[in-house]
TORTILO-412753 format. One line per 5 residues: for each residue x, y, z of C-alpha. Coordinates in pm, whole numbers, plus 50000, padded with zeros to 5 digits. Example, Ala and Ser with C-alpha at 12.3 -4.5 7.8 and 13.67 -1.06 7.14 Angstrom:
2
51230 49550 50780  51367 49894 50714
//
This chain:
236
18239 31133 91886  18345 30988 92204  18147 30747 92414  18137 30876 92787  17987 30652 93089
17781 30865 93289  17562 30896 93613  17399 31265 93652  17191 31196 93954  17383 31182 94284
17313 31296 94653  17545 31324 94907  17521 31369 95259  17426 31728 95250  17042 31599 95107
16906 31431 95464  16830 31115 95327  17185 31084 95160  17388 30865 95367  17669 30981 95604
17860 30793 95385  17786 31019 95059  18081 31206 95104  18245 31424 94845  18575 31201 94835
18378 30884 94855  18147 30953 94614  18394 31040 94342  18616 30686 94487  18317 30478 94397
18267 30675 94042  18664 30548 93987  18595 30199 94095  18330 30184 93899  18486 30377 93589
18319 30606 93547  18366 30926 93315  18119 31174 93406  17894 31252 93747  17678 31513 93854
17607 31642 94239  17255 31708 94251  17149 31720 94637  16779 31835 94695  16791 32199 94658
17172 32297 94720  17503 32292 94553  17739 32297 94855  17910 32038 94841  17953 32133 94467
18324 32307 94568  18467 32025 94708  18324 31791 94468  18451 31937 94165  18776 31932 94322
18838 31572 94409  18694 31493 94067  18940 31683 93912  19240 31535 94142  19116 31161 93999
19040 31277 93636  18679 31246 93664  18453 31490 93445  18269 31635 93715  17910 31840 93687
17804 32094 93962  17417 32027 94002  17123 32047 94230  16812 31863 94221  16505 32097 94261
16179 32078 94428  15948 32283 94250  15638 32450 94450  15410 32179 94283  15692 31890 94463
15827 31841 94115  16189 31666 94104  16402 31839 93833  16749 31767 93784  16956 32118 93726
17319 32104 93579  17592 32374 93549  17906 32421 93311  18084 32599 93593  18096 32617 93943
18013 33034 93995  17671 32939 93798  17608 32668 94039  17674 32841 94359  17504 33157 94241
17185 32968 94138  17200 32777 94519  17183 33168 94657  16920 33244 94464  16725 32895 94550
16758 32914 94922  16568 33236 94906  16296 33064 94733  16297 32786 94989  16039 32749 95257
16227 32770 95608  16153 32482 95821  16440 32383 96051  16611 32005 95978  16541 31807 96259
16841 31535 96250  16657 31288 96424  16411 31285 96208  16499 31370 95810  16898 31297 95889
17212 31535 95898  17290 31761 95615  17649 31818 95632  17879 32060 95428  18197 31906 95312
18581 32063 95185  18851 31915 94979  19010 31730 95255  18672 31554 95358  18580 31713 95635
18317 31829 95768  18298 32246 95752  17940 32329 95859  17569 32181 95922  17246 32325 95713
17050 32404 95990  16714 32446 95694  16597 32104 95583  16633 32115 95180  16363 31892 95042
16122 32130 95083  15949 32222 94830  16052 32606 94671  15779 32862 94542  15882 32835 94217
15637 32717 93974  15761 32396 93720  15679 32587 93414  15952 32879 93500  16205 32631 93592
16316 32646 93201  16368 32999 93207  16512 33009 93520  16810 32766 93461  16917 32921 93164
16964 33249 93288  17246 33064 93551  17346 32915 93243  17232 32557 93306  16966 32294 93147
16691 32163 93310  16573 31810 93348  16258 31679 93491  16376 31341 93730  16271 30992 93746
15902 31123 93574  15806 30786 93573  15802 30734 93992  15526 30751 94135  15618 31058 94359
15783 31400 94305  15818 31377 93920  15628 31561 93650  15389 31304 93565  15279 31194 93914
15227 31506 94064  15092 31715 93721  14922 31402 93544  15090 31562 93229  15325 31737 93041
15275 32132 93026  15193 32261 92673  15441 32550 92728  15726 32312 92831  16091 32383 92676
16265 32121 92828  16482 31856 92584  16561 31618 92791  16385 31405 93120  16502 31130 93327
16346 30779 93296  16409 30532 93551  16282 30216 93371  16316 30214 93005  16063 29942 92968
15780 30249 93037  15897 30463 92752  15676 30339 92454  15349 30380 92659  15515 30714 92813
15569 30849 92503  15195 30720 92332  15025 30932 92625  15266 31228 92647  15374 31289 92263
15552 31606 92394  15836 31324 92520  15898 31197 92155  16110 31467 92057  16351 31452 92395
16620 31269 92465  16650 31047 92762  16888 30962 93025  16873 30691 93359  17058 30798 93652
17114 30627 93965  16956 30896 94200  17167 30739 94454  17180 30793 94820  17360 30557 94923
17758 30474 94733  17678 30124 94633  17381 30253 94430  17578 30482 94190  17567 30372 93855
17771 30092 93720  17923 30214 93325  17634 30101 93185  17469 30414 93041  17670 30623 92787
17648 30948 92610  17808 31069 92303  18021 31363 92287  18237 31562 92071  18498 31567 92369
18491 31556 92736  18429 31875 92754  18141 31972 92951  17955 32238 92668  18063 31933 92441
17852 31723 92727  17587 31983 92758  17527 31996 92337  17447 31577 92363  17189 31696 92635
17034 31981 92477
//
């Protein structure tokens, strides 16, 4: 086993309140700085800027993850994560169909630029992403795993837009293995309320928005290889 630094919760600039900043390049030039081994892309409901991200990563020798971070239709946060990039960018097409269609007003919610390679800028989503989808939290599971991917609910200990916030509990029909925690501090008393949480495992992402907020090597996984289905096994 191998001992991998990791941060699995990052928006760029294509999420509106990801700063301009959040670019592809940059973000994987702060995850070398900061030596990292492993990052995720998980921008409110879309993977493009998945492509270019995966790219980069792979120029620098970072193990990169293409991800998205959904809002279900009850404005539950869950972190989704693919093994390959077609998975990804087939489960975005399907998503934006399941999106509500309100028009992003820049002034007001921020851009939400589209990124290549190169870093530069190849196209604007004219739909502002973190609206909520019409998909129900207790088919998210289900869902994710037919694009190949695992689910896990984000940050459930905020106070907004995670599980226990805006459900007050954990559903009894929940498959999920794994679920963010922002402060570990809350996980006894977690746990004592919500015993379905004592047989997951936990990770603590940065949900960062801004580059100087992405995770310092401080949280590790451990992995049969770098791999990513090696990655996605420690998850599961």
């Amino acid at each position: 086993m191998i001992s991998l630094s990791y941060d699995f919760h990052i928006h760029s600039c294509l999420s509106p309140c990801g700063d301009d900043d959040m670019t592809p390049a940059n973000i994987v030039g702060m995850a070398v700085v900061k030596e990292l081994d492993v990052i995720a892309l998980t921008d409110h409901n879309s993977c493009k800027n998945c492509p270019a991200f995966l790219k980069i990563a792979k120029e620098h020798g970072i193990i990169a993850i293409p991800g998205m971070e959904l809002c279900t239709a009850e404005e539950v946060h869950v972190v989704c994560l693919f093994q390959n990039l077609d998975d990804a960018m087939n489960f975005d097409e399907y998503i934006y169909k399941q999106l509500i269609y309100i028009p992003n007003e820049e002034a007001i919610f921020g851009k939400q630029q589209i990124y290549d390679e190169k870093d530069n800028v190849i196209g604007n989503e004219p739909n502002l992403l973190i609206n909520a989808t019409n998909i129900p939290f207790h088919h998210v599971y289900d869902l994710v795993k037919k694009f190949h991917g695992i689910m896990i609910p984000a940050h459930i200990d905020k106070n907004a837009n995670s599980l226990l916030s805006n459900l007050g509990f954990v559903p009894p029909e929940s498959k999920f293995t794994c679920f963010e925690l922002k402060d570990m501090g809350k996980l006894h008393h977690l746990r004592k309320v919500n015993p379905y949480l004592e047989n997951c495992k936990i990770i603590t992402n940065s949900d960062a928005h801004y580059l100087e907020h992405i995770s310092e090597p401080v949280n590790y996984i451990y992995s049969k290889s770098r791999d990513i289905k090696d990655i996605f096994d420690t998850l599961k």
